[in-house]
C-alpha positions in Angstrom: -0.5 -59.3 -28.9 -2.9 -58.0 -26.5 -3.1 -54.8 -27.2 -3.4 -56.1 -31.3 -6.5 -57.5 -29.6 -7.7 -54.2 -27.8 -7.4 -52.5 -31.1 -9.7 -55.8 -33.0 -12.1 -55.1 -30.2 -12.0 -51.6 -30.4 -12.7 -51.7 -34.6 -15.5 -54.3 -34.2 -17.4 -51.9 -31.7 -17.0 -48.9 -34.4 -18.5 -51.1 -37.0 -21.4 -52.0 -34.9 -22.2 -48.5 -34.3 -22.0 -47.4 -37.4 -24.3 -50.4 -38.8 -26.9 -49.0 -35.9 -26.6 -45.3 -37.1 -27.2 -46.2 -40.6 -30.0 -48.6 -39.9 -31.7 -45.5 -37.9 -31.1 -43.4 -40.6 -32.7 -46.2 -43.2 -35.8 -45.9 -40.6 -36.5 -42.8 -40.4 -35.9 -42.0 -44.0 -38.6 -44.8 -44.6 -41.3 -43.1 -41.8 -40.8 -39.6 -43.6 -41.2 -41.3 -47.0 -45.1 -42.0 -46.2 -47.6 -39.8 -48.4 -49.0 -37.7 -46.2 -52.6 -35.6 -46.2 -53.1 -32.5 -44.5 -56.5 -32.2 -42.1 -58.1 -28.9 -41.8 -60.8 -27.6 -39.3 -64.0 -25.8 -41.3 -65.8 -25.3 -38.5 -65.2 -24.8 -34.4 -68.0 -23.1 -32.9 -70.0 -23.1 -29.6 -73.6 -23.4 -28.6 -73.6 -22.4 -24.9 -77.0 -22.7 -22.7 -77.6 -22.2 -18.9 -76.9 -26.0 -18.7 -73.8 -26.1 -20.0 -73.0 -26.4 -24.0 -72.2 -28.2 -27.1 -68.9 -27.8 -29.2 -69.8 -28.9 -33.0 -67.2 -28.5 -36.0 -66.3 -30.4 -39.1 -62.9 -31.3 -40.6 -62.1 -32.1 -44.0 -59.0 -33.4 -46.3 -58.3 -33.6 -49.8 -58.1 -37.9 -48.9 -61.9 -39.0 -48.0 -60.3 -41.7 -45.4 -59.0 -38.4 -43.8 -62.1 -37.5 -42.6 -64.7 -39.9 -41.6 -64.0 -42.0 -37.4 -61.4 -39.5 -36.7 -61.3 -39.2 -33.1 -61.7 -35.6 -32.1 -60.8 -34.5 -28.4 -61.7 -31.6 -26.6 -59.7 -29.6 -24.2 -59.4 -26.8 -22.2 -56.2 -24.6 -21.1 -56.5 -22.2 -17.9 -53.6 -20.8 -16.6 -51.1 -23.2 -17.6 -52.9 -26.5 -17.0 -54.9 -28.3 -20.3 -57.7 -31.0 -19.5 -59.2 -32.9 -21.7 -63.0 -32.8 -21.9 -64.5 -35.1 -24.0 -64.3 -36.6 -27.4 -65.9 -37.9 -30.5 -65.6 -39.4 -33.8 -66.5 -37.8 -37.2 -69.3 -39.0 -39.7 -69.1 -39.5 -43.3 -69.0 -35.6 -43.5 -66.3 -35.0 -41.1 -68.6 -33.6 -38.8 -69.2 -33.9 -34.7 -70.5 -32.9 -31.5 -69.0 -32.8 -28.2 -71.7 -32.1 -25.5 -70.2 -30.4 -21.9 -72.8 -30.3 -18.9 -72.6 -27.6 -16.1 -71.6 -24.5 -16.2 -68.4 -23.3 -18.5 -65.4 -22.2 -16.5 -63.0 -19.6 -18.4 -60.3 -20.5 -20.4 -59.5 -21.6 -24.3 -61.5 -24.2 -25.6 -60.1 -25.9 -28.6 -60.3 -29.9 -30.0 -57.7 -31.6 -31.7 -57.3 -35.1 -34.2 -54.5 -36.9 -33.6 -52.8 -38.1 -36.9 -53.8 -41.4 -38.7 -52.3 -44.2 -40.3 -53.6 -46.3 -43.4 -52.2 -48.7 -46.2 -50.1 -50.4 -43.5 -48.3 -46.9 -42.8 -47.3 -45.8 -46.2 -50.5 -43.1 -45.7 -50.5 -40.3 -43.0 -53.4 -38.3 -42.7 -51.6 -35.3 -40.7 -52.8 -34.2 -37.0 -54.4 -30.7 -36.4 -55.8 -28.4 -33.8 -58.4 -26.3 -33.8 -58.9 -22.3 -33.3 -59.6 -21.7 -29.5 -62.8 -20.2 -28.0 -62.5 -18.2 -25.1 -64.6 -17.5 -22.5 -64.3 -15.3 -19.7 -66.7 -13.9 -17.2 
């Protein structure tokens, strides 16, 4: 009797996992079934002066709600570490400006947008990372 019991226990526990694995597996096939819209950088560039500089670029998608208030961050790698430097949001255009006072230390200087949702989810505009600017002296 008991170990009839044991084994009704034992059965009832596989069920229950299984019902979690397939309701992960319903999940994650509805996340991946989002349309999603590729980002692109079409400009990255520098304007250093003795006071510091200015990082300006533009991004663009083939979805308009791609590209304008995404939040663009700034960072720089140096041996190993990455910092984060500053941000901004895009216009209408895509475009934006990410002012840095003093003096530029060396390392790789690139920005990145961090992916975005709209239509409650069922929209992904995908993340992407700039080129890198180095600067050594």
């Amino acid at each position: 009797m008991m170990a009839r019991m044991r084994r009704a226990h034992h059965r009832t526990k596989l069920i229950a996992g299984a019902l979690v694995v397939a309701l992960l597996a319903l999940t994650a096939t509805a996340a991946s079934a989002a349309t999603k819209y590729p980002t692109v950088f079409t400009a990255f560039k520098l304007e250093a002066s003795s006071s510091g500089g200015k990082f300006k670029g533009q991004i663009a998608s083939t979805k308009g709600k791609c590209v304008n208030g995404r939040q663009v961050k700034l960072f720089r790698k140096h041996n190993g570490s990455k910092k984060k430097l500053g941000g901004d949001k895009t216009n209408s255009k895509g475009k934006f400006s990410i002012d840095i006072s003093g003096k530029l230390k060396n390392g790789s200087y690139y920005a990145k947008v961090k992916e975005k949702d709209f239509d409650s989810g069922k929209k992904v505009c995908k993340s992407v990372e700039s080129g890198k600017i180095k600067i050594s002296s």
